[in-house]
LOLUMVEX-328117 format. One record per residue: residue in three letters; x, y, z of N, C-alpha, C in turn. Coordinates in pm, whole numbers, padded with zeros to 5 digits, always signed. Example, Ala and Ser with C-alpha at 12.3 -4.5 7.8 and 13.67 -1.06 7.14 Angstrom:
BEGIN
ALA+01319-00569+00780+01230-00450+00780+01320-00330+00780
SER+01285-00225+00708+01367-00106+00714+01290+00003+00787
//
This chain:
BEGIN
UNK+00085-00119+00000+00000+00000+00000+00088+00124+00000
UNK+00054+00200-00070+00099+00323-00054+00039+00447-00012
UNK+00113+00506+00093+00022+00552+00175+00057+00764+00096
UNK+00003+00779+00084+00011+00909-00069-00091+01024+00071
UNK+00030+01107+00127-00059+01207+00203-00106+01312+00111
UNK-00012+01318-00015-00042+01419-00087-00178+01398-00107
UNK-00244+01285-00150-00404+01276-00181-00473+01269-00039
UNK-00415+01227+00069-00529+01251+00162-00526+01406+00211
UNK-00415+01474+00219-00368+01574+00263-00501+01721+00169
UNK-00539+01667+00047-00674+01738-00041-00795+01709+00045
UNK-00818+01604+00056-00944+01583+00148-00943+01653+00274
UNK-00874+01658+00348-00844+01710+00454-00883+01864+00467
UNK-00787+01889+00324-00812+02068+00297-00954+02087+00260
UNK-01019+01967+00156-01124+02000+00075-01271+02020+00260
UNK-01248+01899+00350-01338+01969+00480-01313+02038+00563
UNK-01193+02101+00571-01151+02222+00657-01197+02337+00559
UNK-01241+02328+00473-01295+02465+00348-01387+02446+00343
UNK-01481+02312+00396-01636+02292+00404-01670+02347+00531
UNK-01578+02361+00656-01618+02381+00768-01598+02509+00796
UNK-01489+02596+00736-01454+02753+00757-01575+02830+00695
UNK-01610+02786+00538-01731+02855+00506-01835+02903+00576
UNK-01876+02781+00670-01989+02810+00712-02016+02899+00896
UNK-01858+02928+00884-01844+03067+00998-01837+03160+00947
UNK-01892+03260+01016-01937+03393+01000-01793+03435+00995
UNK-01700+03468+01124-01601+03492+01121-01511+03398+01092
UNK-01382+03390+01080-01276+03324+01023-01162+03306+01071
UNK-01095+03191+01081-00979+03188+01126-00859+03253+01079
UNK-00722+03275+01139-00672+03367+01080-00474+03302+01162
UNK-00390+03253+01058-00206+03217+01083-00149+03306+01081
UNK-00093+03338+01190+00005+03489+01182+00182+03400+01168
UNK+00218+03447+01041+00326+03365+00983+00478+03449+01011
UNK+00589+03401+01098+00671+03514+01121+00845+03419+00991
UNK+00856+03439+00961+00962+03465+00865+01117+03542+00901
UNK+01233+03487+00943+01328+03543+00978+01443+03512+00859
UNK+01496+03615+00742+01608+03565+00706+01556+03541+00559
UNK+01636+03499+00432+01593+03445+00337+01629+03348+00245
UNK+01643+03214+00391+01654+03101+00324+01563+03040+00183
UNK+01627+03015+00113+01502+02949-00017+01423+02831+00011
UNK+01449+02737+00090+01399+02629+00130+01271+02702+00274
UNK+01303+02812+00314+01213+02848+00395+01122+02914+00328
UNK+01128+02991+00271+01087+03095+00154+00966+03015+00072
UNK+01036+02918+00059+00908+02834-00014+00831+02742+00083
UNK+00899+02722+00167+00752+02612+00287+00687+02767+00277
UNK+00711+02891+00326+00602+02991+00350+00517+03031+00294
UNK+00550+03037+00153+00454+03035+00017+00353+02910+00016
UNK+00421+02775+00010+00282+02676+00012+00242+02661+00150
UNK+00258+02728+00252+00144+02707+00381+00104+02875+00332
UNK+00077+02941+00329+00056+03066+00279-00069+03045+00164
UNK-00071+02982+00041-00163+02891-00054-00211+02806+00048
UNK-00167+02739+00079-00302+02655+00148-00380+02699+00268
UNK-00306+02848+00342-00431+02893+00397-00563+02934+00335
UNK-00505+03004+00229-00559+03041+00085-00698+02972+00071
UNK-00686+02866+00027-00722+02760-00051-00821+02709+00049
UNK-00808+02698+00182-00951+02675+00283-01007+02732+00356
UNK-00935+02904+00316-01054+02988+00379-01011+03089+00509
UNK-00877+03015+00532-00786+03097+00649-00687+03207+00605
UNK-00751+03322+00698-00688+03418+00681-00526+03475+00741
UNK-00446+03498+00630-00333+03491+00681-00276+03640+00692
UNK-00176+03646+00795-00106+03745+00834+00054+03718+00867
UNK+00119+03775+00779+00284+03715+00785+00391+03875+00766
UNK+00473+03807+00863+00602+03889+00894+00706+03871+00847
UNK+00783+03948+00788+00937+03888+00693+01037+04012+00780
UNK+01122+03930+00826+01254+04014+00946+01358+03935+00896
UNK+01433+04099+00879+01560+04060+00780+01656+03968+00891
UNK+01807+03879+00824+01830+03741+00895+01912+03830+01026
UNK+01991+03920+01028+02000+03987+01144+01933+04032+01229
UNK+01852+04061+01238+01709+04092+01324+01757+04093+01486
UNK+01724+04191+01560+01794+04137+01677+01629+04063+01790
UNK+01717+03983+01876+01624+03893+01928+01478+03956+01980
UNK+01516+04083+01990+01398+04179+02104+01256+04218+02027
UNK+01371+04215+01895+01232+04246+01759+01126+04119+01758
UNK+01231+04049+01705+01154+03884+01688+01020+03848+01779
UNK+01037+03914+01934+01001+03885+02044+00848+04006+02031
UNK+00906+04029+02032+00816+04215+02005+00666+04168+01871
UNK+00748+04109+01751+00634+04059+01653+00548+03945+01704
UNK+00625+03881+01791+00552+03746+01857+00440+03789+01925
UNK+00468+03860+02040+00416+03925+02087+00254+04026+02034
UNK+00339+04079+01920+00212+04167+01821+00057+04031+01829
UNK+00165+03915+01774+00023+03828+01734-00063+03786+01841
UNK+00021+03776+01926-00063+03714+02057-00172+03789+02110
UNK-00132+03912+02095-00261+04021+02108-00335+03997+01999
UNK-00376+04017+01912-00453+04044+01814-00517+03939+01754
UNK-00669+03941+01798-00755+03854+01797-00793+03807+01636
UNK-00761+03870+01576-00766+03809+01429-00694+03672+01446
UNK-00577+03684+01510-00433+03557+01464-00475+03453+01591
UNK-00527+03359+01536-00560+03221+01636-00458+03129+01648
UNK-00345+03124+01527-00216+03054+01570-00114+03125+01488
UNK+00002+03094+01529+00149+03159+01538+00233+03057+01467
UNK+00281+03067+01346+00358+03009+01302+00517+03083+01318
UNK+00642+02969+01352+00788+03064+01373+00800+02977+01287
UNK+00855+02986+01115+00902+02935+01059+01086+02935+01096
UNK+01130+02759+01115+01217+02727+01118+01311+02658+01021
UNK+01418+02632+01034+01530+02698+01144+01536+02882+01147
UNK+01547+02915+01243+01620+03063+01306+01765+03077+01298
UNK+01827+03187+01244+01942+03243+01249+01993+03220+01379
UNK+02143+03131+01359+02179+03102+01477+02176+03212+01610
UNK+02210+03324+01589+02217+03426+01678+02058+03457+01786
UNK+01965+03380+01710+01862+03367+01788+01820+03279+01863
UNK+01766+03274+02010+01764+03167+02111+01611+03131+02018
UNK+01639+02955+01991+01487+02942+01948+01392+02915+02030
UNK+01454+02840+02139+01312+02776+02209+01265+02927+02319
UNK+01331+03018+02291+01284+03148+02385+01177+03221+02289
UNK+01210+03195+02176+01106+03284+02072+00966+03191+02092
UNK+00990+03025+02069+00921+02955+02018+00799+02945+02191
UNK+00864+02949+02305+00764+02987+02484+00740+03106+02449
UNK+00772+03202+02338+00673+03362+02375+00532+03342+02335
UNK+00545+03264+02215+00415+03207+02170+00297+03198+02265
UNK+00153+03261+02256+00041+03247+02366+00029+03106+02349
UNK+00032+02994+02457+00000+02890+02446-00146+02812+02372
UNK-00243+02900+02341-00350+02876+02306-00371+02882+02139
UNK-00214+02981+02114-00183+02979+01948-00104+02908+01907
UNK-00090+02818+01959+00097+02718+01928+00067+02623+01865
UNK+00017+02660+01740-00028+02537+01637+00085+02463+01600
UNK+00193+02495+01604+00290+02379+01598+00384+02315+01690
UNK+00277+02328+01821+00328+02253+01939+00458+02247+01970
UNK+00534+02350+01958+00644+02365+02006+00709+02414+02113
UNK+00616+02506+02191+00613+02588+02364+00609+02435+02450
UNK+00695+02447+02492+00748+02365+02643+00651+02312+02733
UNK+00563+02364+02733+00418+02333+02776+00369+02255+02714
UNK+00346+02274+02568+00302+02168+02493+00366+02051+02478
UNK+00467+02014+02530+00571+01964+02504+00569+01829+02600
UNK+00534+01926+02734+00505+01856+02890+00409+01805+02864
UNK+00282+01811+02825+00128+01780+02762+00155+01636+02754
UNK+00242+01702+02598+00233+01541+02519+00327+01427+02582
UNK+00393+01468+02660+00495+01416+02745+00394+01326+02807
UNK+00296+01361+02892+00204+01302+03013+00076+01286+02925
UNK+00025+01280+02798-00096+01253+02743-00193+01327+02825
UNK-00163+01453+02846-00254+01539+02884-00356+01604+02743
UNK-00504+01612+02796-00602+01611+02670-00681+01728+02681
UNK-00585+01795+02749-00663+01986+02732-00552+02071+02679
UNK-00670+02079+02519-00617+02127+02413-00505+02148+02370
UNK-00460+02027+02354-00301+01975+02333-00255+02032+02223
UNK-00183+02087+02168-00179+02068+02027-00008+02032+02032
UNK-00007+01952+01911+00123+01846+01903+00157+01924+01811
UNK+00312+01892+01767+00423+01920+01686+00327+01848+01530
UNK+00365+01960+01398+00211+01854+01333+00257+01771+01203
UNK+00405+01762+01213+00443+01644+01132+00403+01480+01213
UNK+00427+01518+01352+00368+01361+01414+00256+01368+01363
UNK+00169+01466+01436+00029+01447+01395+00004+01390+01239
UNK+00050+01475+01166+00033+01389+00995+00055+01269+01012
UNK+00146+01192+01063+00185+01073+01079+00093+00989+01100
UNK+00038+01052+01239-00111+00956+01273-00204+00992+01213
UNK-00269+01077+01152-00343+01048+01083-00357+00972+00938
UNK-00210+00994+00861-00165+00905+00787-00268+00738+00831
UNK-00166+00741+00902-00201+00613+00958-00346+00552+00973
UNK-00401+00645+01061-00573+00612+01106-00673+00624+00965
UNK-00631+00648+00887-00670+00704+00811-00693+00594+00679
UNK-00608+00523+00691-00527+00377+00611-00562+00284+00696
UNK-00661+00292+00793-00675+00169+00838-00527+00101+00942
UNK-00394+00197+00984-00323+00154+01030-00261+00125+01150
UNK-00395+00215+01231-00329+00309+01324-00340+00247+01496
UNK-00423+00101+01476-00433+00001+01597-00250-00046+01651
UNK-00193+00063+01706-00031+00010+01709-00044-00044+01852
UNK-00102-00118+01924-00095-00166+02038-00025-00266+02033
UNK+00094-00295+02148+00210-00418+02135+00257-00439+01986
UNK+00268-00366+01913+00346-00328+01787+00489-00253+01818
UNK+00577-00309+01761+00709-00270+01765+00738-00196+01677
UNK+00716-00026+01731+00768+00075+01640+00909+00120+01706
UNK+00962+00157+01577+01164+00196+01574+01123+00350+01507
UNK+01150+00403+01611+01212+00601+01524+01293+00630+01482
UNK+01394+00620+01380+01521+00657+01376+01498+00826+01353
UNK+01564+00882+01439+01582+00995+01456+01554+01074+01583
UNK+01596+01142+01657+01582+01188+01795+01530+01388+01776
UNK+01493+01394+01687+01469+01586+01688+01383+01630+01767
UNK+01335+01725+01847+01230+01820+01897+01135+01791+01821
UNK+01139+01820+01671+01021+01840+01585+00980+01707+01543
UNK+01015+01621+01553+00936+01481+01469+00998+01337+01557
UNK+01136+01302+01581+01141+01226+01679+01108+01152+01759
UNK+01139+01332+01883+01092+01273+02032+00929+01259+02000
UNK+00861+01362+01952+00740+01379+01986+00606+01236+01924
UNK+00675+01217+01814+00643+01110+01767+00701+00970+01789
UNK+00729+00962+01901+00756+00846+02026+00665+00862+02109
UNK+00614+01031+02140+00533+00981+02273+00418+00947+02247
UNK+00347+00993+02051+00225+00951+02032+00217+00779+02017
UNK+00309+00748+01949+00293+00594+01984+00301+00550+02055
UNK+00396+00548+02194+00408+00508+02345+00252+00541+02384
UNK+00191+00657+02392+00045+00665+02408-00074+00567+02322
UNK-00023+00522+02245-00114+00404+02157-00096+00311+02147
UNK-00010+00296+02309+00020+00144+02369+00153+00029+02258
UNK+00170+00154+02198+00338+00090+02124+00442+00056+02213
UNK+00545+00003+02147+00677-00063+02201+00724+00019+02163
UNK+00827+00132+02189+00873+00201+02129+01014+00203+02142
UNK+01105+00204+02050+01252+00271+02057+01260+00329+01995
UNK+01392+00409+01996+01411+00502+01916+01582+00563+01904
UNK+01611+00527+01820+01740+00491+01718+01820+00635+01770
UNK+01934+00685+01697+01989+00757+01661+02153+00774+01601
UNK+02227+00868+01596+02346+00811+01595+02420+00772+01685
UNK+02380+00720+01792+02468+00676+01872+02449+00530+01901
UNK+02344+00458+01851+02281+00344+01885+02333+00280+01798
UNK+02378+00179+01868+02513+00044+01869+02382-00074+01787
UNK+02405-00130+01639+02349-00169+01584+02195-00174+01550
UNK+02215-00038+01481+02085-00010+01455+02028-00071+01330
UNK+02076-00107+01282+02006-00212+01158+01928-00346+01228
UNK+01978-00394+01346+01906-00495+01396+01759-00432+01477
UNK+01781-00286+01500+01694-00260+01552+01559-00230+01403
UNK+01577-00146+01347+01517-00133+01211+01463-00265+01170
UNK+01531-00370+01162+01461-00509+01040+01389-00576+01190
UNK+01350-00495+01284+01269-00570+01424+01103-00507+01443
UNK+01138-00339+01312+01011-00296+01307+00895-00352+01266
UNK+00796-00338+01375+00656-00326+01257+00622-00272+01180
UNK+00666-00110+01294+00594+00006+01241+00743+00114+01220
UNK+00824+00138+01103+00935+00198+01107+00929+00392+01101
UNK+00992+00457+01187+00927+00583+01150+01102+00658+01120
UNK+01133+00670+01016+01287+00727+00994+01282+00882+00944
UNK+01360+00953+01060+01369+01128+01002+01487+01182+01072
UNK+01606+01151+00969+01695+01196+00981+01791+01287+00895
UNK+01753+01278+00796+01801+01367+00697+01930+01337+00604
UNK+01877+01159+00587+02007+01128+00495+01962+01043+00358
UNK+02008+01133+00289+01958+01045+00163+01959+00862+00167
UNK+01877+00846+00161+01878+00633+00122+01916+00584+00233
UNK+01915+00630+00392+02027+00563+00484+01980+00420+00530
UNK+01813+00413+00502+01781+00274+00521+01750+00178+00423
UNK+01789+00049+00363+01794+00007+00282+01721-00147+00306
UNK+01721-00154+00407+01627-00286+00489+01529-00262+00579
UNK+01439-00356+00538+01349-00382+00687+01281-00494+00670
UNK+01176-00511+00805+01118-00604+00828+00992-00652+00743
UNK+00974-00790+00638+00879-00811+00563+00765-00773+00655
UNK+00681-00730+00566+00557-00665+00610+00566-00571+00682
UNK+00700-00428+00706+00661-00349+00799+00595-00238+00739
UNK+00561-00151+00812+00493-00022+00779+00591+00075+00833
UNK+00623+00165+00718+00779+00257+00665+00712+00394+00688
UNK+00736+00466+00716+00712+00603+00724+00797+00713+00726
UNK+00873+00760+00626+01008+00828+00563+00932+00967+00571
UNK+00981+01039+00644+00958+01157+00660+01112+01230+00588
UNK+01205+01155+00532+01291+01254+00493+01276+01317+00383
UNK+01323+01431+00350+01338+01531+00214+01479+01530+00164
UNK+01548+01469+00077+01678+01518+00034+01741+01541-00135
UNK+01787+01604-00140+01828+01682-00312+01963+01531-00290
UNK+01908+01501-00428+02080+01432-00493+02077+01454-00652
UNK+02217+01462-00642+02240+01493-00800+02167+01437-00858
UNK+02145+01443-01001+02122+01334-01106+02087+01432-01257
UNK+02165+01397-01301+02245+01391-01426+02083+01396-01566
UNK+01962+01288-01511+01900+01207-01637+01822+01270-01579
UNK+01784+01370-01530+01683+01480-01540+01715+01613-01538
UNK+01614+01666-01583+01636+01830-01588+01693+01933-01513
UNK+01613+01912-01441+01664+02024-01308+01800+01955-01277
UNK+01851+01840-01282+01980+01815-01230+02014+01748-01052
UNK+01827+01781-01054+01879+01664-00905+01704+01543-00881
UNK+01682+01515-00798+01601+01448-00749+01569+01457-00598
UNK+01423+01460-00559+01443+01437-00403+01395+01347-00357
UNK+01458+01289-00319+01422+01139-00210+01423+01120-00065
UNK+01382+01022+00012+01386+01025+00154+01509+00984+00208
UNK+01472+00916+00323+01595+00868+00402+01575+00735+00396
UNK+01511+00674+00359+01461+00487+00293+01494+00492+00160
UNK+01608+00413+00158+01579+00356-00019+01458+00305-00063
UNK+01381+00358-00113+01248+00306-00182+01239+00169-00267
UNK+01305+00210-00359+01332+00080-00450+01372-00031-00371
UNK+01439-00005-00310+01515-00131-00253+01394-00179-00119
UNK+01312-00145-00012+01217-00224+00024+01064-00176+00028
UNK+01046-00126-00091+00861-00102-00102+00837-00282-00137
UNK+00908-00355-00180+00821-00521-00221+00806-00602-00087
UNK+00875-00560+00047+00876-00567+00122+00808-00563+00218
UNK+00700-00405+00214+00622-00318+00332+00520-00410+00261
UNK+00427-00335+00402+00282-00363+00406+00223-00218+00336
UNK+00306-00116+00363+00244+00018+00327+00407+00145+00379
UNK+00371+00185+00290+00488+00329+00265+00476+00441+00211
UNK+00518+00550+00271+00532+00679+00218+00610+00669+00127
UNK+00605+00756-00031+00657+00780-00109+00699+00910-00093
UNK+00858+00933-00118+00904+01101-00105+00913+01167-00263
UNK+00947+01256-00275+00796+01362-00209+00658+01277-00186
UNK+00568+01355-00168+00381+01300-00169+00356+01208-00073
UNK+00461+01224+00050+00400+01153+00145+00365+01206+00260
UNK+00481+01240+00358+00458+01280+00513+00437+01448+00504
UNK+00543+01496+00365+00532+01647+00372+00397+01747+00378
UNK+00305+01682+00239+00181+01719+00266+00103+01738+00376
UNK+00123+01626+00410+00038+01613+00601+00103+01691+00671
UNK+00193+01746+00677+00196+01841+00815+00200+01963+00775
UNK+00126+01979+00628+00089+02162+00599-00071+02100+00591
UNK-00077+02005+00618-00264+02031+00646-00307+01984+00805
UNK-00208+01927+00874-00219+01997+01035-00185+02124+01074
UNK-00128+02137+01004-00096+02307+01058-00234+02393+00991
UNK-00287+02356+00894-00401+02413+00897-00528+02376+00987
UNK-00500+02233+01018-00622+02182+01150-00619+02201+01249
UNK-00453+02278+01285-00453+02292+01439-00533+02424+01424
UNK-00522+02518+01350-00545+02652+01319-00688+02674+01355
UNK-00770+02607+01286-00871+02608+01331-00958+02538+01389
UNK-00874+02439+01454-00912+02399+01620-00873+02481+01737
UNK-00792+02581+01679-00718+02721+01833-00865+02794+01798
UNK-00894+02794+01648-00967+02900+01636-01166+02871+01700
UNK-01174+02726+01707-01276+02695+01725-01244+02680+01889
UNK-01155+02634+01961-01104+02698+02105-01171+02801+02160
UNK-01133+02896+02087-01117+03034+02058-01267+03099+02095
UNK-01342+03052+02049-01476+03095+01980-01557+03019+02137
UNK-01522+02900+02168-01579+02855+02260-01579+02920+02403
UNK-01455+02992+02419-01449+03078+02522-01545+03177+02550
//
């Protein structure tokens, strides 16, 4: 099976644009932008279109890459007041000179659609269920999953390779919460290939082209990586692939993300669901 978020990731958008319509008022991403990476530049443009596209109103900040920290803090700040902006996007990475996780706690906890404030953090830590909102590449993940019929991981042996803030840890604690086995790899872990071909459920995000090339018949693969490699026999001159050699075990899985059109999609259409779940929060108050 191939699990294609890019096509569920439309549905998703197509009833979050059935459900914004029919409010009077509207939700609204206050998008902050530091610097002018091209790889950032463009996640901002397609979450920017896909607020677009279901009805959420956006509001975005561009601060040149020197910026000093007080500013950064100061725009954060702007959004948290202003009842238009129901969540706060800090597009990352930040210019080293900036403390991130100090920008990323200024955030009003009630706008932290991408679950990154320390609080949210502790939440998901303890499966606390007032108004959690998670980091939302995990979230894509599981819904991926639930979504495919996949998502019963109880006494299932899921392997994370990768340890980050953003996709990782956090996506350890949603499976540890869904009664998974969980480990979780990294570079320091002393034969990790035995751990990998032990998965059921494999979740790899590390950021290396092809680094896994095996696994367990019948597991369920979930390659969250993005990476440019040369190549010569196309146009543009490169290709992007994950961190799973594809070719080498899709005859293998039960079901897999294909890179691109897999995990990426899904977490620009949680970031639009957290949006207007702050915003339907919001409204309930």
């Amino acid at each position: 099976m191939l699990l294609r978020g890019s096509f569920l990731s439309k549905i998703i958008k197509n009833e979050l644009k059935n459900k914004i319509s029919k409010q009077i008022k509207k939700p609204g991403l206050g998008i902050i932008l530091v610097g002018d990476k091209p790889d950032s530049k463009i996640y901002v443009k397609m979450k920017k279109k896909a607020c677009e596209f279901v009805g959420i109103k956006n509001f975005d900040i561009h601060l040149p890459s020197d910026v000093a920290e007080g500013k950064v803090l100061e725009k954060v700040e702007e959004f948290n007041r202003d009842d238009r902006v129901h969540g706060i996007l800090i597009q990352l990475p930040l210019p080293k000179h900036l403390n991130e996780q100090k920008i990323l706690n200024k955030v009003r906890l009630d706008k932290d659609v991408d679950g990154f404030h320390l609080e949210n953090i502790g939440k998901l830590t303890v499966n606390s269920k007032d108004n959690l909102l998670v980091p939302c590449t995990p979230h894509g993940i599981l819904e991926l999953l639930d979504r495919n019929g996949l998502g019963d991981l109880s006494g299932k042996n899921v392997v994370v390779v990768g340890r980050s803030k953003i996709v990782g840890v956090p996506v350890a604690m949603l499976m540890l919460h869904r009664n998974a086995t969980v480990t979780v790899c990294h570079s320091r872990t002393v034969g990790l290939m035995d751990h990998v071909r032990n998965a059921d459920v494999l979740i790899v995000a590390v950021g290396r082209a092809n680094f896994i090339d095996d696994v367990k018949e019948g597991a369920v693969v979930i390659d969250v990586g993005i990476n440019r490699v040369d190549d010569d026999s196309v146009e543009k001159g490169y290709r992007i692939v994950g961190d799973v050699d594809f070719e080498k075990v899709k005859d293998k899985t039960k079901a897999i993300t294909p890179v691109p059109g897999g995990v990426g999609p899904m977490t620009i259409a949680m970031l639009l669901s957290h949006t207007y779940d702050a915003f339907m929060n919001r409204n309930k108050e």
